[in-house]
N, C-alpha and C positions, 0 to 999 in steps of 0.2 A: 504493500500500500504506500503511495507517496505523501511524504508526512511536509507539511508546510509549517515548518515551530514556529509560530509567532505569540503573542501576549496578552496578557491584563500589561497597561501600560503605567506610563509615568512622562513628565516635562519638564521645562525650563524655560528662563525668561528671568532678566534684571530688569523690568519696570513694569511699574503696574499697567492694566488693562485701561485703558481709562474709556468714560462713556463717546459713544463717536455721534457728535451734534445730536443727541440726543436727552433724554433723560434718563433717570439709572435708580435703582432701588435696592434699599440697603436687606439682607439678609443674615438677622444676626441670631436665630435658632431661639429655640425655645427660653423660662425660663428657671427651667425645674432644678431645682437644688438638691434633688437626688446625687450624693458623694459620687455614687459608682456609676451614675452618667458620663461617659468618657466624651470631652470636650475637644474642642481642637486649640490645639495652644494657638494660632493664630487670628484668632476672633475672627469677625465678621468679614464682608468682602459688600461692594457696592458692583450690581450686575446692571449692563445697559439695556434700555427695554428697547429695544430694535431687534432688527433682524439679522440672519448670520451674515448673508450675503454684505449688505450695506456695512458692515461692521467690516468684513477681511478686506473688501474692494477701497473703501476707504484707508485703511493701514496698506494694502499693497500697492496701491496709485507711486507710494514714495521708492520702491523698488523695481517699478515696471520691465527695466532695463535686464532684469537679474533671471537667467534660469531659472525657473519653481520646479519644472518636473522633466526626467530625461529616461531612456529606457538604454539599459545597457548592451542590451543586444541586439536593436536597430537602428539607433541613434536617435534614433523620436525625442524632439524635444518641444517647451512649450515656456514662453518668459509669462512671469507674472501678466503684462500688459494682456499677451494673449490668451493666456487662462481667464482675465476678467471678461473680455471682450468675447472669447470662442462663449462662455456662459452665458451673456445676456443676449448673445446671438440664439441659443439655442434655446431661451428662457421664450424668446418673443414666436420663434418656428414652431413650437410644443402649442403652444395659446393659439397662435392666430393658426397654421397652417394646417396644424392636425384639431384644431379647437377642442383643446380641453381646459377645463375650469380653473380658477382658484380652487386648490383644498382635495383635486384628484391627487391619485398615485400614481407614478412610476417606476417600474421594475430596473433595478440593473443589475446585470449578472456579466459583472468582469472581475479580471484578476488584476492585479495592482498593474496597472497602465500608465501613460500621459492624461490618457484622455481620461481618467476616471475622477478628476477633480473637475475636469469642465462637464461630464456627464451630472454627479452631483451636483456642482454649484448651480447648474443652469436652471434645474428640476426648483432646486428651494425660492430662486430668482425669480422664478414664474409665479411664484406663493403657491407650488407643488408640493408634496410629500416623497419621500423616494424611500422606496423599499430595497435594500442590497440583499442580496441571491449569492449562494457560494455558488463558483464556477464547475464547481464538480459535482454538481446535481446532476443526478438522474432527471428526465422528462418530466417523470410521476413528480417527484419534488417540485421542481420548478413548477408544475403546474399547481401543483397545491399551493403552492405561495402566491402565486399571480390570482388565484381564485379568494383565497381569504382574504387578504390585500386589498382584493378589487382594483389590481392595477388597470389602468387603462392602454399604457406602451408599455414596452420594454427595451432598452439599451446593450446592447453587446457588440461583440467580436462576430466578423464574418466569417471567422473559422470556427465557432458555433455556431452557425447557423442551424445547421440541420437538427440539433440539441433543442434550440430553441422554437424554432419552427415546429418540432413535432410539440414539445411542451405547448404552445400556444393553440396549436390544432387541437389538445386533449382537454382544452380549458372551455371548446367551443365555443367563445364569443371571439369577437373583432376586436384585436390586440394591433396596436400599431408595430412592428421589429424594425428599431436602427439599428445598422451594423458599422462598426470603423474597423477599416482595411487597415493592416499593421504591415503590409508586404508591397513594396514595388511592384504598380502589374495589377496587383488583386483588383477583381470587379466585383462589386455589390451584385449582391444576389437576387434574383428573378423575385418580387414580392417584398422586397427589404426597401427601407427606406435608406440614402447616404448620409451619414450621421456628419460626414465631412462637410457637405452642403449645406445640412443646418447651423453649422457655426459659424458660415463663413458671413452669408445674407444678414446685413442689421434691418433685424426689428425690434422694436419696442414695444412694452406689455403697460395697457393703459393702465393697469390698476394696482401696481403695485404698493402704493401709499397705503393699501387696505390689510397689507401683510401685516401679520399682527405679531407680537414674540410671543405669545401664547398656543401663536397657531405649531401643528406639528409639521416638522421639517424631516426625523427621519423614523422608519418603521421598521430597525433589523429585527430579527427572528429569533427567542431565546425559549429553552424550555423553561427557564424560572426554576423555580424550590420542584417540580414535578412536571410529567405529562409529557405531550406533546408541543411542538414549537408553537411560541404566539405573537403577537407582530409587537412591538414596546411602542408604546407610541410618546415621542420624546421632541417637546416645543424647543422651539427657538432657544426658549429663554431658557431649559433644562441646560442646553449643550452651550452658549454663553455662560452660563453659574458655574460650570465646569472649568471654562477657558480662565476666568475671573480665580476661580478655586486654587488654578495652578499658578498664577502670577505671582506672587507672593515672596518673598527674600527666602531661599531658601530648598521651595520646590521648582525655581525656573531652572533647570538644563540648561535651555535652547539661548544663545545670546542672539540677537535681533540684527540683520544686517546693518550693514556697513560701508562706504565706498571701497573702503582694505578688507572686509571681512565678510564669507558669508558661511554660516552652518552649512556641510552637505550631510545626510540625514539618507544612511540607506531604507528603503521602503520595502521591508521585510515582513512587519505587520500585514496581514493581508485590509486592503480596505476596504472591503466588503461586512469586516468585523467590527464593531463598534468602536474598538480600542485604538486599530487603526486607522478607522476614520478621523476619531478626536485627533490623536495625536500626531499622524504621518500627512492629513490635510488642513485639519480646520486651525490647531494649533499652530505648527511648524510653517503652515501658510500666512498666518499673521504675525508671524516672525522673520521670513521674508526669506526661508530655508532653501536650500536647494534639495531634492528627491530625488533619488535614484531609484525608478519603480522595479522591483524583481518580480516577474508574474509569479514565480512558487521558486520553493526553497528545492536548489540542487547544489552540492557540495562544491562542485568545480565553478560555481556561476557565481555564489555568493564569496568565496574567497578571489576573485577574479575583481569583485567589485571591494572589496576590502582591500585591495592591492593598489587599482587603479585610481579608485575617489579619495582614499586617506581619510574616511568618516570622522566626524567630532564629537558625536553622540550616538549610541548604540539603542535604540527599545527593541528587546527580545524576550522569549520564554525561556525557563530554564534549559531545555533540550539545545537551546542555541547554544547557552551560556558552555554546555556541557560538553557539546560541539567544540568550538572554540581552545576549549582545555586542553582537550584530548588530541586534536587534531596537528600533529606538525606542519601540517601546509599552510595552516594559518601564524603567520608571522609574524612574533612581537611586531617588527616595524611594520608591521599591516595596520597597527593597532596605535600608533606614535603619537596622531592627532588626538584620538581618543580621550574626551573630559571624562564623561560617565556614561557609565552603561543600566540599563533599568530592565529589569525584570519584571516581569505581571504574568497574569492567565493561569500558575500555578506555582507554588509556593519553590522558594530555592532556600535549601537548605543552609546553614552557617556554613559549615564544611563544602559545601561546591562551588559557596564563593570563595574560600583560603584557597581551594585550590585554582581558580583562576588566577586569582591574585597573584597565585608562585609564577604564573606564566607574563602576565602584566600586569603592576600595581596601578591599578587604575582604579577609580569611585566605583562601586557598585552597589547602587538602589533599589529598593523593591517598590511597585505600587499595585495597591490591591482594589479593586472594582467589580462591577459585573454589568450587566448591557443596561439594567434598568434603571440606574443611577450614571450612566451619560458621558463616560462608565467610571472615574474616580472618585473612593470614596475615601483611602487613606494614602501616605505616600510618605517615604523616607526624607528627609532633608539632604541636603545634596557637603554637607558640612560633617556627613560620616559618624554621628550621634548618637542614631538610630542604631537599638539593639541590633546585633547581627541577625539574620534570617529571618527579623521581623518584615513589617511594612510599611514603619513607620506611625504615624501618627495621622487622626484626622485631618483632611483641607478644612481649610477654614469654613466656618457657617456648618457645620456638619458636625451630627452628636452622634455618635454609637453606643448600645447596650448589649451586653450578653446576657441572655435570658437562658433558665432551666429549659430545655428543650420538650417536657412536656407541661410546663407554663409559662406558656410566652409574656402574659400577661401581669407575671407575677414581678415581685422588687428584682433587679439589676441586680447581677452577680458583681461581687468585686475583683479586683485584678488578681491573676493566678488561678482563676476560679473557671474554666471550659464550659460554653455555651451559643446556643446558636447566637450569631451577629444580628442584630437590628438598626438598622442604619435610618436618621432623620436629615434631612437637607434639602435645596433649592435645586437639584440636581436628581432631583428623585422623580421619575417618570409619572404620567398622567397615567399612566394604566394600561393595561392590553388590548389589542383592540376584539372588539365585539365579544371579548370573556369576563363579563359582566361578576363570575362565578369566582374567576381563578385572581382576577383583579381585588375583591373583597379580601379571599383569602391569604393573598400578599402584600395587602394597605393594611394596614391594621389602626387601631381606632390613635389618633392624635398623631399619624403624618408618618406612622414607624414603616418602613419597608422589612420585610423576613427577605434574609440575603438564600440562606439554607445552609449556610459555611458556617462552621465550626472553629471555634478560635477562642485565644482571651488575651487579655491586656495585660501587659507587666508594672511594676512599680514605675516608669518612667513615663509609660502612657503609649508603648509600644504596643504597635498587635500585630499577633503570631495564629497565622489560618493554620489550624491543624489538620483540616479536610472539608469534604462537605457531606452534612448529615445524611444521603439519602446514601454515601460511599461507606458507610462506619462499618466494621466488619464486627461483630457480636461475638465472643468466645465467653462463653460460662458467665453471661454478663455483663463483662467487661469492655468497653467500649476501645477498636486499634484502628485508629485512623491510616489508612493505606500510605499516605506523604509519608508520615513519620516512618515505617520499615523502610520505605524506599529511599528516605533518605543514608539510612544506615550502610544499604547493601550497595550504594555508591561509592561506599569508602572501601569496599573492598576492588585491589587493583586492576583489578582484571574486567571490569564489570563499566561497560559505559552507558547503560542505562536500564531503567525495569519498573514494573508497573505491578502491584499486590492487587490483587480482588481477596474476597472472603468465600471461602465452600463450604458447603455441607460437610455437616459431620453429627453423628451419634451423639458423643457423648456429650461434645462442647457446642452444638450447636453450626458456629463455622469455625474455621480454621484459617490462617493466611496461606495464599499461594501465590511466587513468586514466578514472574517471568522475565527472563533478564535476556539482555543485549552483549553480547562477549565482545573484547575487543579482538581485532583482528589475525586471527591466530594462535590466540589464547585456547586454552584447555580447558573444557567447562567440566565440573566436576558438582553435581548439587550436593554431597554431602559435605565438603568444605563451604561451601556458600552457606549453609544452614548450621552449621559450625560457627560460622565467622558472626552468624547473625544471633546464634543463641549464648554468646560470652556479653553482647551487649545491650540484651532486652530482657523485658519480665518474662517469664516460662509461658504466659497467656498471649506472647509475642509472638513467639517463635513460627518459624515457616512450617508448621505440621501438616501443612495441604500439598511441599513439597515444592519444586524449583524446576522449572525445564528450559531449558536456552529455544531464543527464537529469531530471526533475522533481525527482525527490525518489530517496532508498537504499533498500534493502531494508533492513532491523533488525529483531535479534528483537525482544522483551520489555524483556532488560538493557541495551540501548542497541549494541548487536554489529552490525555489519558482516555482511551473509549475504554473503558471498564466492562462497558456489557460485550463489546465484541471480546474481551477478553474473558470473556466468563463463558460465551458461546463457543470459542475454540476449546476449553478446558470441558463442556459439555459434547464437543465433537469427539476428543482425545478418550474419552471414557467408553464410547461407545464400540 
């Protein structure tokens, strides 16, 4: 399976967000004096009520000149000026040409591109909603998404077309399909519209004065605490409180262009993800970044662009981080420019960051999120403070609580104390759309979001995910968060990655089973792995489901552990 690691993300930036000719509203959380209310040391933050588009176009007018987005393996490139311009081209084609409304949807199903920031920005420009589609759906998928959605187009590549054409066929309604040619030569496909034409034509959309920051701008797809996927639906002003969130002395990365200087910012995140959307477009874009978009993560392509760009700022998942360590062909001096590196989408252990660090001492930060909070909710300071392997501390205007997992409802655990996370903030999604049901059961009453992660805070005000509740593996009781073995049987040498599920068993209920990654040429042997693993954990730890070596993990998009397919090969293996 081809694994694309990317993240729960993190940022930067030396100066504040400020309101763009507009007005701006302060959000400074609740005012409960509950102790084990975990605050954000950084108080409040002042969010613009505008919209996203007028907000970046305004901050990138002053960098016009400057690359924004380039593709490494065709040369495709795109300057700020033209990313503004190719959008409101495409904002006014969408409205008048194809006439659809303020407040429809639009699909896009690409992989990190040039054009994937003039596809979004155009859609929100129009005061459209935009739904992002992983490129590696099946028809069925895609079709389900354009059906709940109710999108009206969809945006891609003309090398899926036939992917998308049949998805839009199984949806039976009249779906508009643009496609952008990435190949010298290439012709638009017999029933496709040229996505290239619509940016090029200026028109202008009468109504955009009526876009509201309240209105929603985008709709990714997240299962939430359970279930099946459901679309987030996340206003202007969610994903602004965000941008606002990360300004701050402390959580800025990204320094802001320069006539001498500009961030380049590999685009490794896929943007289709919410994490990289925030942070590889809407952020790093109003910082005036340069992107180097990788459609998907392949070994030789991603060090190829670490060679030739000299990135300054890294956002990965652990699996990159771990990459990177392990990997000789990646280069201390590949890595020279390099300020900080940030992890998200799944927890990194103390230890896998020491052992980066023996290969380049470089920052390495964690920041923890999830899609329906826009997606940051906590984030390390970038000043190295922050407990190791935590995530730091909340963004500002943001409270979190750990609650006893079977009452949510009940007084705040204090710090040291394991329970599910509940997160309050201006960043907190309006709801699901048309899940009237699964929306209740993840607002809950006075603003609190249910994350489903598992974690607790330390004396410092640090917090440390130790899984997510629905992955807790159950032995005689006892609750074993899969991260925590995995992070263990990292440390043994031989081993470059691996993923625990929990199995049946008689007498305890489940038991751990591990599936590990060998390094190349390495000797896999499961009873020294289960050895190595039971000199360092409680007895109720231990790998008693057993160890079997495997090419490579299932993972989604954001760098995640697919746990159930892992559980389904372990139910193939038995039979």
């Amino acid at each position: 399976m081809a694994v694309n690691p990317i993240l729960r993300p993190i940022f930067n930036l030396s100066r504040r967000l400020r309101p763009v000719s507009t007005s701006s509203v302060r959000f400074s959380g609740s005012t409960s004096e509950d102790p084990n209310i975990l605050k954000s040391p950084f108080g409040a933050i002042d969010v613009p009520r505008t919209n996203i588009t007028d907000f970046l176009f305004e901050k990138t007018s002053k960098w016009g000149h400057l690359i924004s987005t380039e593709c490494p393996i065709t040369g495709r490139k795109y300057t700020h000026d033209e990313i503004q311009r190719g959008s409101r081209n495409l904002a006014g084609a969408l409205r008048k040409k194809l006439k659809l409304n303020r407040k429809d949807v639009v699909g896009i199903l690409l992989p990190n591109t040039p054009e994937m920031p003039i596809a979004a920005l155009g859609i929100l420009h129009g005061g459209m909603a935009a739904t992002t589609l992983n490129p590696t759906y099946t028809p069925e998928e895609i079709c389900r998404q354009l059906l709940d959605s109710g999108a009206k187009a969809l945006i891609t590549l003309t090398d899926f077309w036939p992917v998308a054409k049949k998805a839009v066929e199984m949806t039976k309604r009249n779906l508009y399909i643009l496609t952008i040619n990435t190949k010298e030569g290439q012709a638009t496909p017999s029933g496709a519209i040229n996505f290239a034409e619509f940016i090029r034509e200026k028109i202008e959309v009468d109504d955009r004065n009526h876009i509201s920051h309240e209105d929603i701008a985008f709709m990714p797809y997240s299962s939430g605490t359970t279930g099946l996927p459901k679309g987030v639906l996340l206003t202007h002003s969610n994903m602004l409180s965000n941008l606002a969130q990360l300004d701050v002395p402390g959580l800025n990365y990204l320094e802001e262009s320069t006539n001498d200087h500009q961030d380049v910012i590999p685009v490794i995140l896929p943007q289709f993800h919410i994490y990289g959307l925030l942070v590889s477009m809407i952020l790093s874009t109003s910082r005036g970044c340069k992107h180097v978009s990788i459609p998907k993560f392949e070994p030789k392509l991603f060090i190829e662009v670490l060679a030739k760009y000299r990135p300054h700022v890294l956002f990965v998942a652990p699996p990159l981080v771990i990459f990177m360590s392990t990997q000789d062909a990646v280069k201390a001096e590949y890595l020279s420019r390099v300020r900080s590196i940030v992890s998200g989408a799944a927890p990194l252990g103390a230890s896998d960051e020491e052992r980066f660090k023996k290969k380049v001492n470089v920052f390495i930060g964690q920041g923890y999120g999830m899609t329906e909070t826009s997606p940051v909710i906590a984030m390390s300071t970038n000043d190295g403070k922050a407990t190791p392997g935590s995530t730091g501390t909340p963004v500002p205007s943001t409270e979190i609580k750990f609650c006893n997992i079977n009452d949510l409802e009940g007084a705040a655990l204090g710090h040291n104390q394991p329970g599910e996370i509940l997160v309050r903030g201006p960043q907190v999604m309006k709801g699901y759309h048309l899940r009237p049901k699964e929306t209740e059961e993840t607002l809950l009453k006075d603003g609190w979001l249910r994350t489903g992660d598992i974690g607790f805070y330390d004396e410092r005000g640090c917090i440390t995910i130790t899984d997510r509740l629905k992955e807790l593996i159950k032995v005689k009781g006892f609750q074993v968060p899969p991260a925590e073995l995995e992070e263990v049987i990292r440390e043994y040498p031989d081993v470059v990655e691996v993923g625990v599920i929990g199995i049946p068993d008689e007498r305890s209920g489940q038991v751990p089973r591990a599936y590990v990654v060998m390094k190349p040429g390495a000797q896999f042997d499961e009873k020294k792995i289960q050895d190595f693993v039971r000199n360092k954990v409680a007895s109720y730890k231990e790998l008693k489901g057993g160890v079997s070596a495997v090419e490579s993990l299932p993972m989604n998009a954001s760098g995640k552990i697919l746990r159930r397919q892992l559980r389904e090969l372990y139910e193939k293996d038995r039979k």
